[in-house]
C-alpha positions as CSV (number, residue, x, y, z in Angstrom):
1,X,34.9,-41.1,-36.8
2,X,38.6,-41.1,-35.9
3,X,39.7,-44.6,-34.9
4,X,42.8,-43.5,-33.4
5,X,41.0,-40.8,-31.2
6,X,38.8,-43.5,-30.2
7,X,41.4,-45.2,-28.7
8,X,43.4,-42.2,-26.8
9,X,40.4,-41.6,-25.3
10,X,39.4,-44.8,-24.1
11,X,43.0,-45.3,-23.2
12,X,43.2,-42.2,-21.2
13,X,39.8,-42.4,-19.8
14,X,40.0,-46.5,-18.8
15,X,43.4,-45.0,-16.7
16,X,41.5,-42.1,-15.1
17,X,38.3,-44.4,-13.8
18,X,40.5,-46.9,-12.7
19,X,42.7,-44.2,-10.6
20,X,39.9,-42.6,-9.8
21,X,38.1,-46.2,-8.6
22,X,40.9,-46.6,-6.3
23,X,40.9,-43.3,-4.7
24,X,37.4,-43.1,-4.0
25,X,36.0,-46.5,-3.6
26,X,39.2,-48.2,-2.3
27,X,40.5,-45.4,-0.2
28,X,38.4,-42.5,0.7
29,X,35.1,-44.5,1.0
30,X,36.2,-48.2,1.7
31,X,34.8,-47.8,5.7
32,X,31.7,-46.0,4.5
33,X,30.6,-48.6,2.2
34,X,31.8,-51.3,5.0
35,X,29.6,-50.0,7.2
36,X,26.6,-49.4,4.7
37,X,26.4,-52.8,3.4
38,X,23.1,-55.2,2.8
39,X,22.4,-58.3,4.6
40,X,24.2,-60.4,1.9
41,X,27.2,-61.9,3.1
42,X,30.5,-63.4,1.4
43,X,29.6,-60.8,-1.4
44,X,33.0,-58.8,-1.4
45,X,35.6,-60.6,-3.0
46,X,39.1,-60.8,-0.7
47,X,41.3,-61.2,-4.1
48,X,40.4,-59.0,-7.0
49,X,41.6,-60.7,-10.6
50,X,42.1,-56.9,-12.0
51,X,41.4,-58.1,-15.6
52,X,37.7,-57.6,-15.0
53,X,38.2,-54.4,-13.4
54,X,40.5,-53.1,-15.6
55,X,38.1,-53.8,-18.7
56,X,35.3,-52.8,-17.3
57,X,36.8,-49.4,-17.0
58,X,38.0,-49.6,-20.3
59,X,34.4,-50.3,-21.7
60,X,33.4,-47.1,-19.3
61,X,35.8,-45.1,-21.4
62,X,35.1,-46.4,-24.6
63,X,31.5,-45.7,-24.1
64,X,32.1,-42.0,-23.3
65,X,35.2,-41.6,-26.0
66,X,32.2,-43.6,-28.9
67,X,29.5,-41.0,-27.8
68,X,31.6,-38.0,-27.8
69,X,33.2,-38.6,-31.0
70,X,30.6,-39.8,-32.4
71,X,27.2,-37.9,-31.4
72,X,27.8,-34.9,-29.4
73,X,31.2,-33.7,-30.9
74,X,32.9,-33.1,-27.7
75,X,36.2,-31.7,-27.4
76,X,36.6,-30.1,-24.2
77,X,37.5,-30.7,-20.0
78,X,34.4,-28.6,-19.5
79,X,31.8,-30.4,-21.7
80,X,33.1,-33.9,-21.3
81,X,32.8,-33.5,-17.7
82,X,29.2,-31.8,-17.6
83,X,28.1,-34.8,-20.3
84,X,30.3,-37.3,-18.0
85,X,28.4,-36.3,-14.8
86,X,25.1,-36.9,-16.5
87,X,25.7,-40.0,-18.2
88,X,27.7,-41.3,-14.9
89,X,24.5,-40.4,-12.5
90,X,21.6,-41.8,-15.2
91,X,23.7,-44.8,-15.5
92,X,24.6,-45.3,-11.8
93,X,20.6,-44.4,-10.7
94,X,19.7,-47.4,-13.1
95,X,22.0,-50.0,-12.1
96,X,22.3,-48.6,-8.4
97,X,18.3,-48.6,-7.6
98,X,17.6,-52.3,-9.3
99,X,20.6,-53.6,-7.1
100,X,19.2,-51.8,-3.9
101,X,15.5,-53.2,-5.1
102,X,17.0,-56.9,-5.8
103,X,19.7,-57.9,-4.0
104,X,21.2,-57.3,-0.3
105,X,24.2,-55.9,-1.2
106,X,24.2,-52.4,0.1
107,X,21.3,-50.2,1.6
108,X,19.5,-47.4,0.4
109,X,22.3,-44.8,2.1
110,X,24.9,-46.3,0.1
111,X,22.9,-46.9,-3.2
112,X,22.1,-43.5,-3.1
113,X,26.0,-41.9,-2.6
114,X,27.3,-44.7,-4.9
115,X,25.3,-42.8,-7.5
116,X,26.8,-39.3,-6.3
117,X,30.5,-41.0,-6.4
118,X,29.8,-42.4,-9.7
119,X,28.8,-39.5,-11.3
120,X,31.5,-37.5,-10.1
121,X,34.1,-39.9,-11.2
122,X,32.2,-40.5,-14.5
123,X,32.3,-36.6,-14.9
124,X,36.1,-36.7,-13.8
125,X,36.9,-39.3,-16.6
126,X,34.6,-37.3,-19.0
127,X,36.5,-34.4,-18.4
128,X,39.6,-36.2,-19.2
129,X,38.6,-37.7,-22.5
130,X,37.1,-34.6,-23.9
131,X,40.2,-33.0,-23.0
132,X,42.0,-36.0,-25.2
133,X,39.6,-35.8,-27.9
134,X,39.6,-32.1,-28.5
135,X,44.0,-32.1,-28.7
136,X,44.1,-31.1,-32.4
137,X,40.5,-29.8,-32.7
138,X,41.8,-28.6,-36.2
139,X,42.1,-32.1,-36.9
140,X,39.1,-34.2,-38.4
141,X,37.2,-35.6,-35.4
């Protein structure tokens, strides 16, 4: 496996989730999910640290990037994406439904299009990285 395309693709991928983050959980959908959430209160944080946020979009990336190189020899926008999308919704249906099941924090409305908006930006980002992983296809990937 090629280190250094590991790491352009987790690069460009941690970038593109954490963009993407922004736009649709911070911007587009910030009311929606206001107005959607659980019973718990004092969950939401008023200060975000970033440093969490910005690796745990980095381990998001590196994830897809370690898969693609590695298993399923991705190297396109087209691929990545459709592999994105159903890694993104898998993984968000897991961790979404045991949260909704356990905890307060949000109700079934918003557990359910948290998965949709996950997987969209997961196929977004996986778009990106195959894109990144497939410059140089001649290469050895």
């Amino acid at each position: 496996m090629d280190s250094k395309k590991l790491i352009i693709g987790t690069v460009a991928g941690g970038i593109t989730y954490f963009i993407l983050g922004f736009l649709l959980y911070g911007i587009l959908l910030e009311g929606f999910f206001a107005n959607h959430m659980g019973s718990a209160t004092g969950a939401l944080k008023t200060e975000i640290m970033f440093w969490p946020l910005i690796l745990g979009n980095l381990a998001l990336a590196a994830l897809l990037s370690y898969v693609f190189l590695k298993w399923a020899k991705i190297k396109s926008f087209g691929d990545g994406m459709k592999a994105g999308a159903v890694i993104g919704f898998l993984m968000a249906l897991s961790f979404d439904m045991i949260l909704y099941d356990t905890t307060n924090m949000m109700d079934l409305t918003a557990s359910i299009v948290d998965v949709i908006v996950f997987a969209v930006g997961t196929a977004i980002g996986g778009g990106v990285i195959g894109l990144v992983l497939g410059m140089g296809a001649g290469e050895r990937v």
